[in-house]
NUZA-102525 format. One line per 5 residues: their letters; for each residue x, y, z of C-alpha. Coordinates in pm, 1 decimal. Example, Ala and Ser with C-alpha at 12.3 -4.5 7.8 and 13.67 -1.06 7.14 Angstrom:
NUZA-102525
as) 1230.0:-450.0:780.0 | 1367.0:-106.0:714.0;
END
This chain:
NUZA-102525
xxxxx) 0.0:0.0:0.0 | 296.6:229.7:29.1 | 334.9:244.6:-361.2 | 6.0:486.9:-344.0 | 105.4:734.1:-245.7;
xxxxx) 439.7:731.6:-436.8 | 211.3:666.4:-730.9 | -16.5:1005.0:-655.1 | 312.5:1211.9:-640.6 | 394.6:1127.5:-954.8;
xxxxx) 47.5:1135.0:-1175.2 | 73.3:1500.3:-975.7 | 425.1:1583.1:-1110.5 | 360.1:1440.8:-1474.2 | 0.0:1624.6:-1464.7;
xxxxx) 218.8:1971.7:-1343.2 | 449.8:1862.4:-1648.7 | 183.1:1824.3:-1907.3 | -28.0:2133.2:-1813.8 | 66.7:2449.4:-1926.6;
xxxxx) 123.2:2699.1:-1668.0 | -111.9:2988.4:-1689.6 | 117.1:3283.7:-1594.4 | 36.1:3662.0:-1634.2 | 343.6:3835.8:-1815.4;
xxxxx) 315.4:4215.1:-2013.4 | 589.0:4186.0:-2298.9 | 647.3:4539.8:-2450.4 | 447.8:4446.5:-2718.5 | 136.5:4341.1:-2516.1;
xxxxx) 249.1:4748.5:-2310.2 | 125.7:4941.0:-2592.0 | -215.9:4745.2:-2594.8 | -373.7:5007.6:-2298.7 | -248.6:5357.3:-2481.7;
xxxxx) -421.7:5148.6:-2794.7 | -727.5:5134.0:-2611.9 | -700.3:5466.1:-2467.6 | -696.0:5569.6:-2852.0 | -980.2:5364.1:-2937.3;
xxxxx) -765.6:5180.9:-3203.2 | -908.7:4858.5:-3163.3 | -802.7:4656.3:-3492.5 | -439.7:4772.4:-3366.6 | -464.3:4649.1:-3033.9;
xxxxx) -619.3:4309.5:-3178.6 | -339.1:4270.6:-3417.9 | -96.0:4264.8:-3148.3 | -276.4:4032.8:-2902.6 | -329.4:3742.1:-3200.9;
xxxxx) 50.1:3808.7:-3219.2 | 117.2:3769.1:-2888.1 | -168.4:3478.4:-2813.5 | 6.4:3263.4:-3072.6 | 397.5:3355.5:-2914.6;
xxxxx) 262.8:3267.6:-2564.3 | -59.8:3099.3:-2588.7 | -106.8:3004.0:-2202.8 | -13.0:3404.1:-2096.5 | -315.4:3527.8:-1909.3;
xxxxx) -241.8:3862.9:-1975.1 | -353.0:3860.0:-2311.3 | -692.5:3725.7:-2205.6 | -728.9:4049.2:-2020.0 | -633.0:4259.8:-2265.8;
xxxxx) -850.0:4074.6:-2565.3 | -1159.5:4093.0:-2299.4 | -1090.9:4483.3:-2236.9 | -1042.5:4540.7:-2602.1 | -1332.6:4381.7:-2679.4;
xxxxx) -1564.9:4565.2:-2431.5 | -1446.1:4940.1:-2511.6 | -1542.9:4844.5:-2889.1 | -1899.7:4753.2:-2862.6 | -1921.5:5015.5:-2567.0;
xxxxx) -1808.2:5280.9:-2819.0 | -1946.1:5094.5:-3146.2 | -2252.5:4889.2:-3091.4 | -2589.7:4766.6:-3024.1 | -2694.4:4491.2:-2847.7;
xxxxx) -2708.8:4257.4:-3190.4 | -2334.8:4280.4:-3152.7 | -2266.3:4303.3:-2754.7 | -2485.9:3948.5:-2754.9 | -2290.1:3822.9:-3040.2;
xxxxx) -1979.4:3911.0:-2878.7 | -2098.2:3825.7:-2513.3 | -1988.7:3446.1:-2514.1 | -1634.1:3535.4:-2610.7 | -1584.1:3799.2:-2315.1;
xxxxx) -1703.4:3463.8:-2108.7 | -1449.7:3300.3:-2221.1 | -1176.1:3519.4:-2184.3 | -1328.7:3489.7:-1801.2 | -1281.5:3117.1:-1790.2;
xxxxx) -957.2:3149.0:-1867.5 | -841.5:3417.4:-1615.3 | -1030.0:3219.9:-1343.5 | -792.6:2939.9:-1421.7 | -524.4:3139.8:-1245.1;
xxxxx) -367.7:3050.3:-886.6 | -542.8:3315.4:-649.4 | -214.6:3385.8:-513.5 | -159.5:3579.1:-852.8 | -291.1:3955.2:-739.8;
xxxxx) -395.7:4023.8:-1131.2 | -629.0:3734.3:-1127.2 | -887.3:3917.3:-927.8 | -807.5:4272.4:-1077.8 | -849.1:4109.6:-1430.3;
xxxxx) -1193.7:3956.6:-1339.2 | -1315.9:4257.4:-1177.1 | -1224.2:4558.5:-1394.8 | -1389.8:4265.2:-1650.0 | -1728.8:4240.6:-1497.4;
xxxxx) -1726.2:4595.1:-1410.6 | -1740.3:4687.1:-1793.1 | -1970.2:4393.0:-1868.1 | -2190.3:4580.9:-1595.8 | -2195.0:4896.5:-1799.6;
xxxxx) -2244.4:4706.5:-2096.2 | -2532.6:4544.8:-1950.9 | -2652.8:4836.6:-1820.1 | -2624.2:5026.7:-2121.9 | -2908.1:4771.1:-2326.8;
xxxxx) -3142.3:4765.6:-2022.4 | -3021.1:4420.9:-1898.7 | -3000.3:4578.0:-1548.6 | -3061.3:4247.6:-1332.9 | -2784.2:4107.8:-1507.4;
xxxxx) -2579.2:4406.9:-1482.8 | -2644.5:4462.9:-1130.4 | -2483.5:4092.0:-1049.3 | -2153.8:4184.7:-1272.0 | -2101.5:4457.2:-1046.3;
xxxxx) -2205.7:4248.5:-703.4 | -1937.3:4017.0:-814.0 | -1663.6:4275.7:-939.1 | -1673.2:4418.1:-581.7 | -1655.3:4113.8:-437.7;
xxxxx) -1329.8:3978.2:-617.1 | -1215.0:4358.5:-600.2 | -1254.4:4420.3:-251.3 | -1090.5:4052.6:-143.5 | -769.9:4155.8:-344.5;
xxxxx) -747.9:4464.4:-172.2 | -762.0:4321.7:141.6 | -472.2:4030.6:20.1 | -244.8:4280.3:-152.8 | -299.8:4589.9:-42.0;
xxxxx) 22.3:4785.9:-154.0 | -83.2:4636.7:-489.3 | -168.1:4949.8:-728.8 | -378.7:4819.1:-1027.1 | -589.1:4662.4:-747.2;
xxxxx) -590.6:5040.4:-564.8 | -717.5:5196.9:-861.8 | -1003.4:4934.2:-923.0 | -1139.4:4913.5:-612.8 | -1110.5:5285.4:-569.4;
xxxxx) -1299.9:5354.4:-860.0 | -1568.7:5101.3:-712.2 | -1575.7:5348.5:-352.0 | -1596.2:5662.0:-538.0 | -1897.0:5510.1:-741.3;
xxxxx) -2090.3:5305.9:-415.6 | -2010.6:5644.9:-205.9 | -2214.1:5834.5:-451.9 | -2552.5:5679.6:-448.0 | -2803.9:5863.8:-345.3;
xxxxx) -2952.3:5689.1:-47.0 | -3224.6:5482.9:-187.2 | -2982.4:5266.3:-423.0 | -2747.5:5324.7:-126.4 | -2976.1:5095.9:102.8;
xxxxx) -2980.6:4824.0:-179.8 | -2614.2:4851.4:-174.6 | -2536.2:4823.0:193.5 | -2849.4:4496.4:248.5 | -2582.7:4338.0:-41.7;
xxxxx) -2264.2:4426.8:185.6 | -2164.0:4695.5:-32.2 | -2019.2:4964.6:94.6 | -1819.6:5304.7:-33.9 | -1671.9:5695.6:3.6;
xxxxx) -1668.3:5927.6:-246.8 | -1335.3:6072.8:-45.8 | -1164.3:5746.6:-0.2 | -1212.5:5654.8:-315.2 | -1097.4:5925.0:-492.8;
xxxxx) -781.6:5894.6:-258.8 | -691.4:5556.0:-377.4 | -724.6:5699.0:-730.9 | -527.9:5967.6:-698.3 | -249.9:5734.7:-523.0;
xxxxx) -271.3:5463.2:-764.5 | -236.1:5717.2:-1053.5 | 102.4:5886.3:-889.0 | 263.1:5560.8:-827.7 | 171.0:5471.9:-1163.7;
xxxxx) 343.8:5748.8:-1290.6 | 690.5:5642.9:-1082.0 | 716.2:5283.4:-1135.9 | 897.7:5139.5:-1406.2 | 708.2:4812.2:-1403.7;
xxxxx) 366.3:4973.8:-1434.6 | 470.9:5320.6:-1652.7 | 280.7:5164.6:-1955.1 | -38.8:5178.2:-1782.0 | 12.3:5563.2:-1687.6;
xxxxx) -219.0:5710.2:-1993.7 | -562.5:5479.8:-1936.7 | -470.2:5501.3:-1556.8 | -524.0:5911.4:-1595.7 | -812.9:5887.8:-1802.4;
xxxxx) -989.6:5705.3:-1487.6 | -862.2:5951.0:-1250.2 | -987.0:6238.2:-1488.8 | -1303.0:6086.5:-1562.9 | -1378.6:6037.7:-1215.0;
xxxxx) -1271.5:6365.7:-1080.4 | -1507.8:6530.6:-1326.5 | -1845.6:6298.6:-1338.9 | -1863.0:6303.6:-949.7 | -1739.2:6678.6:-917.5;
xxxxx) -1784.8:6816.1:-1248.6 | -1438.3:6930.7:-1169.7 | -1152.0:7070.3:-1399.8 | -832.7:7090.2:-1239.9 | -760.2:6702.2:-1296.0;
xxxxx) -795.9:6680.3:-1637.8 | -532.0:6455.6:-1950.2 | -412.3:6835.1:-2001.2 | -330.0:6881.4:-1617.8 | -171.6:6529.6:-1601.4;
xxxxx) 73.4:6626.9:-1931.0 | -111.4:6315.6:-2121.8 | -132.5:6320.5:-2506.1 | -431.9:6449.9:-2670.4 | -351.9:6479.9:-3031.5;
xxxxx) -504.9:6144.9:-3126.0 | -852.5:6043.1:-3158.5 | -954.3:5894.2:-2816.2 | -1100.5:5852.1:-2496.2 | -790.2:6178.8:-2434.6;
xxxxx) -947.3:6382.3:-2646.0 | -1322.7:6257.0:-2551.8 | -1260.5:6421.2:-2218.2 | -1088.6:6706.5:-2253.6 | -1354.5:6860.0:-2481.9;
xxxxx) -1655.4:6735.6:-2240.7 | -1374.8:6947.7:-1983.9 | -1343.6:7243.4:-2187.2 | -1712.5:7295.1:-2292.0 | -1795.7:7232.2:-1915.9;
xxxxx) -1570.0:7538.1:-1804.5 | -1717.0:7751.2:-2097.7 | -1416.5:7693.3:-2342.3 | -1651.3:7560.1:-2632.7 | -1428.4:7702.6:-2896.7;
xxxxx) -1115.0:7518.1:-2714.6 | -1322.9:7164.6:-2717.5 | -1408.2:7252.6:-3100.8 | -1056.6:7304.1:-3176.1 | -932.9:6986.6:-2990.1;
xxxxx) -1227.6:6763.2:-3151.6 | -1074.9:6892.3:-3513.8 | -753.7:6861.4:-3488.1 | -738.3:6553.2:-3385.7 | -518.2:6269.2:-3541.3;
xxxxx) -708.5:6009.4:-3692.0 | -587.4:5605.5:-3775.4 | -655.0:5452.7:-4073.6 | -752.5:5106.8:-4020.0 | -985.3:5159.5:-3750.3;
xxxxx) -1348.6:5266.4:-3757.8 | -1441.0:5616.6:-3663.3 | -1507.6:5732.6:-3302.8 | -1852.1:5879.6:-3426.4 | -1927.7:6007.1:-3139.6;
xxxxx) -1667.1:6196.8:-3139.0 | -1868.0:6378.2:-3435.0 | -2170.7:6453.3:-3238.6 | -1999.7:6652.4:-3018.4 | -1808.5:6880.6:-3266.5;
xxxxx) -2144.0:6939.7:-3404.8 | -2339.8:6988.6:-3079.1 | -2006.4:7243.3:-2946.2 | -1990.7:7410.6:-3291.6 | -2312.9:7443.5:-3334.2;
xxxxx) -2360.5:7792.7:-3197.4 | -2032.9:7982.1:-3369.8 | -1934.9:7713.1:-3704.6 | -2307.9:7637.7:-3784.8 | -2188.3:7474.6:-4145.0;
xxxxx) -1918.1:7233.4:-3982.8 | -2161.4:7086.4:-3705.2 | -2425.8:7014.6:-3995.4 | -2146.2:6869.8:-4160.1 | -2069.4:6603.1:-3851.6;
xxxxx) -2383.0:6618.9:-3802.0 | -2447.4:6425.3:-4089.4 | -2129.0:6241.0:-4080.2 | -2288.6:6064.1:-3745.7 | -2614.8:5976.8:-3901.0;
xxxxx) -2411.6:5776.8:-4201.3 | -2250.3:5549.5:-3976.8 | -2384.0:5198.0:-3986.8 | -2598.8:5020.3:-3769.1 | -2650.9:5278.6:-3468.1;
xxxxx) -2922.1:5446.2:-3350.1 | -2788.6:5559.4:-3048.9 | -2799.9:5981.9:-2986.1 | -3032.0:5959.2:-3376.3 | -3261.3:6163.7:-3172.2;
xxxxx) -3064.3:6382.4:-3082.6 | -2861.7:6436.8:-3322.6 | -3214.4:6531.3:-3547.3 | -3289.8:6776.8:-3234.4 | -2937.9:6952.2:-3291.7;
xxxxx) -3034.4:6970.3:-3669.8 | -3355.1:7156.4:-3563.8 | -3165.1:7370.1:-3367.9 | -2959.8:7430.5:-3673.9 | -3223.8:7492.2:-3903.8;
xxxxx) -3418.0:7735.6:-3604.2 | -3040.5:7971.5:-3691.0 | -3150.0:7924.3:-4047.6 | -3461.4:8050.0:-3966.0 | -3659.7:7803.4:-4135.1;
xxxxx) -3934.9:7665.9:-3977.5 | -4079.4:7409.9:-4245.8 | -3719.2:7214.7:-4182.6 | -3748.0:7245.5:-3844.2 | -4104.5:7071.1:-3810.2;
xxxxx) -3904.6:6790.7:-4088.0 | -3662.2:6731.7:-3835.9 | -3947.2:6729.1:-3528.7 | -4078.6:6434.4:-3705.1 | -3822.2:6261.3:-3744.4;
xxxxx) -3748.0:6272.2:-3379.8 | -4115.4:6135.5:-3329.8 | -4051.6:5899.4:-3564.2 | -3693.2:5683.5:-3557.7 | -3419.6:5609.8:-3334.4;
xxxxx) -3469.9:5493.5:-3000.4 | -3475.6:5629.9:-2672.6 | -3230.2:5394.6:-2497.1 | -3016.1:5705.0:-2400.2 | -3112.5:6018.1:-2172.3;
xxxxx) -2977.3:6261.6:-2435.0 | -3242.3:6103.5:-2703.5 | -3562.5:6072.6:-2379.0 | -3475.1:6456.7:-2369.0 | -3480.1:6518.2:-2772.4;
xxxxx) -3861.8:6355.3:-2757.2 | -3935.6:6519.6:-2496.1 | -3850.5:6848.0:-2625.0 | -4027.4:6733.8:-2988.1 | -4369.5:6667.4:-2840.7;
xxxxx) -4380.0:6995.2:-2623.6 | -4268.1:7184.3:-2951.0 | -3964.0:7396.0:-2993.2 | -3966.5:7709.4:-2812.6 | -3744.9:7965.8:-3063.7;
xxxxx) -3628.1:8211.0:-2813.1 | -3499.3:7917.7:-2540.1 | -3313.7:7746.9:-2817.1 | -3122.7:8045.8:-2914.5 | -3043.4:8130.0:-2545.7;
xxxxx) -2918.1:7801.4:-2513.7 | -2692.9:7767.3:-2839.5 | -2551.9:8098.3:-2764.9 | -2499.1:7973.1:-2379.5 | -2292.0:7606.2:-2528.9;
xxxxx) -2130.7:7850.3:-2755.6 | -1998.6:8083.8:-2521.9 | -2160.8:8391.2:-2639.9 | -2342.4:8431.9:-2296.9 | -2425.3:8832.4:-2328.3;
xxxxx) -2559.4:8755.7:-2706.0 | -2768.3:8478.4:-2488.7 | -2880.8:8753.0:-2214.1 | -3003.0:8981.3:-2535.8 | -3154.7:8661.0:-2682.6;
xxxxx) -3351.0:8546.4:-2373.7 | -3450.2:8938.1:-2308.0 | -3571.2:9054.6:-2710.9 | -3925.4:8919.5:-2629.5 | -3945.3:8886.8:-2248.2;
xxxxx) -4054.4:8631.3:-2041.1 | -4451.0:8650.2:-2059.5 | -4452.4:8672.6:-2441.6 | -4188.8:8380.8:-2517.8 | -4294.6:8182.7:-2236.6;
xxxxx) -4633.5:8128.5:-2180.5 | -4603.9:7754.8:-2073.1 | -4455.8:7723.9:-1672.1 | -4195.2:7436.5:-1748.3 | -4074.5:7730.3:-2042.2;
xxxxx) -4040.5:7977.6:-1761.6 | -3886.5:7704.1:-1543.6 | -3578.6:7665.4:-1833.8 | -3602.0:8059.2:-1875.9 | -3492.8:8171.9:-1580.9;
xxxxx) -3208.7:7840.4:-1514.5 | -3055.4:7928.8:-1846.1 | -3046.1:8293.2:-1711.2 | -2876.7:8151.5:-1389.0 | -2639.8:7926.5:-1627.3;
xxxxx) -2546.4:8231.6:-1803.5 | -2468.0:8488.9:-1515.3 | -2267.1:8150.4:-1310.9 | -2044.7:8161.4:-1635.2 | -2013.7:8556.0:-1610.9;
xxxxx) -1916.2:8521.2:-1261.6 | -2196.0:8664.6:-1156.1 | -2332.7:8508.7:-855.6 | -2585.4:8712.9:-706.2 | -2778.2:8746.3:-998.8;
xxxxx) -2742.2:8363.3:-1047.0 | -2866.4:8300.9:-704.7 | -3177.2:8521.2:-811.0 | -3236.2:8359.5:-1118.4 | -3193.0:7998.9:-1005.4;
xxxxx) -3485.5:8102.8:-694.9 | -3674.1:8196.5:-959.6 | -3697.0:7847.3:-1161.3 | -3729.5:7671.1:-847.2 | -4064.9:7926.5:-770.6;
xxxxx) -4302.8:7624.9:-925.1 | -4389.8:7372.8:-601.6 | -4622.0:7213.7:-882.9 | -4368.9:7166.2:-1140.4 | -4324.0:6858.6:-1277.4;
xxxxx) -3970.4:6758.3:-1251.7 | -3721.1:6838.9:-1538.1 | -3358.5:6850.1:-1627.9 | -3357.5:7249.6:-1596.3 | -3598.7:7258.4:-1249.7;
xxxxx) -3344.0:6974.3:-1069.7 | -3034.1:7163.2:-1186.2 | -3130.3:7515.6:-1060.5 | -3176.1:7339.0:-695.2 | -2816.4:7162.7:-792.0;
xxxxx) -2635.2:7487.4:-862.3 | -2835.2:7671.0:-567.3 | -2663.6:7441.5:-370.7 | -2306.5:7516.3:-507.8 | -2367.9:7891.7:-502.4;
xxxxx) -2510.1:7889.2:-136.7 | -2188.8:7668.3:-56.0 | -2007.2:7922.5:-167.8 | -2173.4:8249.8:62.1 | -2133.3:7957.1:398.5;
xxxxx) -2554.0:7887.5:356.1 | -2470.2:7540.9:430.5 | -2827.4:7498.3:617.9 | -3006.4:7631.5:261.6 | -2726.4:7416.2:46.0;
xxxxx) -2802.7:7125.9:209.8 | -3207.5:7197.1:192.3 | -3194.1:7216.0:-201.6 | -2970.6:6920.5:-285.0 | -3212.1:6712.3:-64.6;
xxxxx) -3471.2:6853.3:-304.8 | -3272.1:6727.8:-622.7 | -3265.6:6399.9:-484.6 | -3658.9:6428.8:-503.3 | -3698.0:6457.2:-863.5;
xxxxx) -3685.1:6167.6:-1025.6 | -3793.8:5978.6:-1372.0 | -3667.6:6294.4:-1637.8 | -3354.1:6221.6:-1838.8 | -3031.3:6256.7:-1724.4;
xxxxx) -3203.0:6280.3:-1348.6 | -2902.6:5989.5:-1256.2 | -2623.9:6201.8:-1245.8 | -2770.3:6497.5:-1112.9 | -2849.7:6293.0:-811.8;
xxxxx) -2463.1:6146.8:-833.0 | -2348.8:6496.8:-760.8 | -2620.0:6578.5:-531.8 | -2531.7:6313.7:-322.7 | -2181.6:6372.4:-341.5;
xxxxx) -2223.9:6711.6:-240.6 | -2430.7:6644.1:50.9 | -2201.5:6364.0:160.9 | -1912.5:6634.0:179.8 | -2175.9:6893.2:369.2;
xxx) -2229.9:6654.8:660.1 | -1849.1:6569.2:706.0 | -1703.5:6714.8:1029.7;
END
């Protein structure tokens, strides 16, 4: 009987012998896969990994870097035709990484960052149950790696960007969150960020992740605080090519009232041949150009309605074209491109939900104006535009007087004028009976970041619990992000 166990040792060691070991290893080729995908130059990136599969076929790093590669595409290119075609592949890629010894700390950062953006995939065709267990699971294997390998810094940046995320529910998905153990901080999340990007940044090992680690950081920073001094300019990261770089820095620019800055960066970028377009990329030079280069955004305009198979932002992108053809002053175009809003695309997206919205109410002339001239920078051009008629003439309708008087606040917050925005923003918020909108939940949302300013914490705090109140218009998500990030930062000692 003492043969047995001789006899297991050895179907062990031949087994150990005949199985390939599954290893994670980042040759310089498979290095210049992330700045690929921070460039969304896909067909690149998955030229290099069949390279690399077929050089070291058992290296679990490709995996990850096929699954990531695979997820940004359909995120940036596709519907869900194509996310369920490609769905079983991204599963596989899983398998594989799962096959890794748990001592390895990539294994869980691989899997997590994975079913993070298969959560926002998910999420982004309405499969929300299915999305909502990604996540559940991404925090688990996220928050156990932390725990093992703490000093580890792709794991501090993954799980950070899971606290800052968790930390800014507002409370009633908060609840869910904690009955399912999860817990976050906006703060302590955006700490881990901010660490994991620096020490990117120093180490020679991880350098090659230092471009997609600073579009996180970025990105974060500015959806939670719609913040600018983090930004790829502020972190000296290259925006010349067409990208996620680029993507962000305009959003940035037009944000801080720099439209023609975000126009210039959106056409001059570099673009790859071999890849498909970014096409949204073409949506927003029209919607930022709109107001000052009327001809070039009709021009992208229509360059994003020719690309195949999409119908995400079709709405509106037809509701930009009526606000094109309002400039033009032609009226019988504008009720063509109404329809067409009634008519196609979908309404999947809060941008295109707004677009019909706006199409069965009917387009108000004078608020359209004030608002192109407002994206556009021209904000005293958008005073004189708001003022030619006056309020009771232009705006007979209360949710018109409601987006009156917050694109008056808008416009005097970019003039640094904060007194008058304070008046203006009390003004939209006059309607108790309103029903809840875009323009009524932002006036309480800047209220609260102008009374911040003059130390009314009491009255700041009082109208970003109101913004968490209005629920079920488009976009009403991320108001309530930074609502209840700003709250959240109120009641801190």
């Amino acid at each position: 009987m003492r043969i047995l166990p001789f006899l297991f040792i050895l179907i062990s060691v031949l087994q150990l012998k005949a199985s390939p070991t599954r290893q994670v290893y980042f040759s310089a080729a498979l290095k210049a896969i992330p700045d690929l995908i921070v460039q969304a130059r896909f067909n690149a990136a998955n030229k290099v990994l069949a390279e690399a599969r077929e050089a070291d076929p058992e290296n679990r790093a490709v995996d990850y870097l096929a699954a990531a590669t695979l997820c940004m595409d359909l995120f940036v290119h596709a519907e869900e035709e194509a996310f369920e075609t490609g769905l079983p592949a991204i599963e596989a890629y899983l398998e594989r990484i799962e096959e890794l010894p748990e001592t390895e700390p990539w294994r869980n950062v691989f899997l997590g960052e994975l079913k993070v953006a298969l959560a926002v995939l998910h999420a982004k065709f309405k499969n929300n149950l299915k999305g909502g267990w990604q996540f559940y699971q991404a925090y688990g294997l996220l928050e156990e790696n932390q725990q093992r390998f703490p000093s580890f810094v792709p794991g501090c940046l993954s799980f950070g960007v899971l606290q800052a995320a968790l930390g800014s529910l507002p409370e009633d998905y908060r609840s869910i969150a904690a009955l399912l153990g999860l817990a976050g901080d906006v703060d302590e999340g955006m700490r881990m960020l901010r660490k994991a990007y620096w020490r990117t940044t120093a180490s020679e090992e991880l350098g090659f992740l230092r471009n997609y680690y600073g579009f996180i950081y970025s990105f974060v920073n500015f959806q939670l605080f719609s913040a600018h001094e983090i930004s790829p300019q502020s972190l000296n990261l290259p925006l010349k090519h067409e990208g996620f770089l680029v993507y962000l820095q305009a959003l940035l620019e037009a944000d801080r009232g720099q439209v023609s800055m975000a126009v210039q960066l959106l056409k001059n970028r570099n673009r790859f041949q071999g890849e498909k377009p970014f096409y949204y990329l073409s949506y927003l030079l029209g919607k930022y150009a709109l107001s000052s280069d009327p001809e070039l955004a009709h021009q992208n305009f229509r360059s994003f309605l020719a690309r195949p198979g999409n119908n995400a932002y079709k709405k509106s992108t037809y509701r930009y074209l009526v606000w094109y053809h309002v400039l033009q002053d032609k009226p019988e175009k504008v009720e063509e491109y109404r329809q067409k809003i009634l008519k196609e695309g979908n309404t999947a997206l809060g941008a295109d939900k707004q677009a019909l919205l706006e199409a069965k109410a009917g387009f108000n002339f004078t608020l359209v104006k004030g608002r192109l001239y407002f994206d556009g920078g021209q904000y005293q051009k958008a005073l004189e535009s708001l003022d030619q008629q006056g309020l009771e003439v232009c705006c007979p309708e209360q949710a018109e007087r409601i987006e009156w008087h917050y694109r008056k606040g808008r416009i005097y917050q970019e003039m640094e004028e904060p007194v008058k925005a304070v008046k203006a923003f009390e003004k939209a918020v006059q309607y108790p009976e309103a029903a809840p909108s875009y323009a009524l939940a932002n006036s309480y949302l800047q209220l609260g970041y102008l009374y911040t300013g003059q130390k009314r914490d009491k009255e700041a705090r009082e109208v970003y619990k109101k913004v968490l109140k209005l629920k079920g218009f488009p976009f009403s998500e991320g108001l309530h992000q930074k609502a209840k990030v700003a709250l959240s930062r109120q009641t801190k000692p």
